[in-house]
TISE-213801 format. One record per residue: residue in three letters; x, y, z of N, C-alpha, C, O in turn. Coordinates in steps of 0.2 Angstrom, whole numbers, padded with zeros to 4 digits, always signed. Each point is the difference from the previous one (the first is absolute). Layout:
<nodes>
ALAXYZXYZXYZXYZ ...
</nodes>
This chain:
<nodes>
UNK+0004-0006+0000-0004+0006+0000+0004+0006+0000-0001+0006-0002 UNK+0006-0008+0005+0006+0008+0000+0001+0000-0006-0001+0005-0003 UNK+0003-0010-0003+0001+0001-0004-0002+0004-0006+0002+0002-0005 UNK-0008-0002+0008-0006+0004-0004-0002+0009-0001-0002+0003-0004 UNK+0005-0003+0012+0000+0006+0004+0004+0001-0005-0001+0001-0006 UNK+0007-0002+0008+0006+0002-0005-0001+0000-0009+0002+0005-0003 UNK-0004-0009+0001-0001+0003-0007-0004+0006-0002+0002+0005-0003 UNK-0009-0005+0008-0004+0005-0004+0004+0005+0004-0002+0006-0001 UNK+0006-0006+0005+0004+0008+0002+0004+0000-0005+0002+0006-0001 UNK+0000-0011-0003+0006+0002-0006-0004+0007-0005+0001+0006-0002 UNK-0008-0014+0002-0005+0002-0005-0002+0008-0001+0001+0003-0006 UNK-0003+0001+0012+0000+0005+0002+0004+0006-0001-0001+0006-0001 UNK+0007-0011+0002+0007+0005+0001+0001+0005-0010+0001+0005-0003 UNK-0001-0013+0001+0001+0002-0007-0005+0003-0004+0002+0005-0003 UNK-0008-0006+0004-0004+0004-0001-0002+0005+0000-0003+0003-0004 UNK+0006+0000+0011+0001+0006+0003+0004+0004-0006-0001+0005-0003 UNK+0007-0008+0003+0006+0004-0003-0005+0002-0008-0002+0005-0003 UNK+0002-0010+0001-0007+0000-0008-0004+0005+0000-0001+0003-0006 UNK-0002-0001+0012-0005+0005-0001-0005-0002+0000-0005+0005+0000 UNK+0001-0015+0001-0007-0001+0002-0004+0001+0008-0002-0004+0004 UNK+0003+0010-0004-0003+0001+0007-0004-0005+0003+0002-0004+0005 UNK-0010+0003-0008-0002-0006+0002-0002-0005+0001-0004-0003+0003 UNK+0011+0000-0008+0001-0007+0000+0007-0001+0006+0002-0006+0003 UNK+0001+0012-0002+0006+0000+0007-0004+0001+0005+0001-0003+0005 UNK-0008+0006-0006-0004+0001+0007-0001-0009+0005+0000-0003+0005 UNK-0002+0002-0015-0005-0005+0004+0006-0007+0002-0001-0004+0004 UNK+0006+0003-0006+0006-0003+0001+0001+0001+0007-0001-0004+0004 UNK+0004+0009-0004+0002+0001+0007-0005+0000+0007+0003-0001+0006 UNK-0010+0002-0007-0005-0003+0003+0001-0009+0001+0000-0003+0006 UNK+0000+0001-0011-0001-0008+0001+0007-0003+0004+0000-0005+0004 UNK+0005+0009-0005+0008-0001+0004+0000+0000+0008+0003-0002+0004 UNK-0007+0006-0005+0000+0005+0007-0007-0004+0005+0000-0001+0006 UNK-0006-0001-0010-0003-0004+0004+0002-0008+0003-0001-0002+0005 UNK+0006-0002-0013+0002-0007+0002+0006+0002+0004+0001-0005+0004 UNK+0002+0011-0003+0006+0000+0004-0003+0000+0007+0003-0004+0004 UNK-0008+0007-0003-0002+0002+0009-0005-0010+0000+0000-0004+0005 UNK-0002+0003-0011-0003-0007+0002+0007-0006+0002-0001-0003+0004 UNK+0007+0003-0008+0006-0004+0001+0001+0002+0009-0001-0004+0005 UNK+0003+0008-0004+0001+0005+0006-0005-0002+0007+0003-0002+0005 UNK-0008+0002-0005-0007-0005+0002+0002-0005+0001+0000-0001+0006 UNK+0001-0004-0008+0002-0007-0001+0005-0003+0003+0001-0005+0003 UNK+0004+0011-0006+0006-0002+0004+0001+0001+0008+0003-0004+0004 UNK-0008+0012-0003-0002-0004+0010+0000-0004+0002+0004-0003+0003 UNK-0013+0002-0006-0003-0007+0001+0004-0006+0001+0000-0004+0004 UNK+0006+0004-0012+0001-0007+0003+0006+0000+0004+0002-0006+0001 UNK+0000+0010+0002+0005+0002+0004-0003+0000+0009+0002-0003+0004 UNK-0007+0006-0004-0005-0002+0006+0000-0005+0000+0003-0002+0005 UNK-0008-0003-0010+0000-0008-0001+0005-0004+0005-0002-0004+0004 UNK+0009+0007-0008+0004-0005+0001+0002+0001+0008+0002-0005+0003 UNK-0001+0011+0000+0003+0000+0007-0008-0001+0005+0001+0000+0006 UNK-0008-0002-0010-0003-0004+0005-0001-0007+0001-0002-0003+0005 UNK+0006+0001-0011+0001-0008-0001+0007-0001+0003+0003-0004-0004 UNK+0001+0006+0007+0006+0000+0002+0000-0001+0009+0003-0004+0004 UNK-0010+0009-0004-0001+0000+0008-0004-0004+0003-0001-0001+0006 
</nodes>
């Protein structure tokens, strides 16, 4: 899923430089959501794991 985050921020990046306002808008929205969702997850499974531990 990070790695998704990471394209559509390339996606965005370059587009930005291009001048598709937006088609970089809406890019960097999708990056920016999967990133805070990867982020989420990674708590969770990081909590997960120090309750199964205890």
């Amino acid at each position: 899923m990070l790695y998704y985050a990471l394209v559509f921020l390339v996606i965005a990046l370059i587009a930005g430089v291009l001048g598709f306002s937006g088609l970089a808008g809406a890019s960097a929205g999708i990056a920016q959501i999967l990133f805070f969702l990867f982020l989420a997850f990674l708590v969770i499974s990081i909590i997960v794991g120090l309750i199964r531990r205890v």
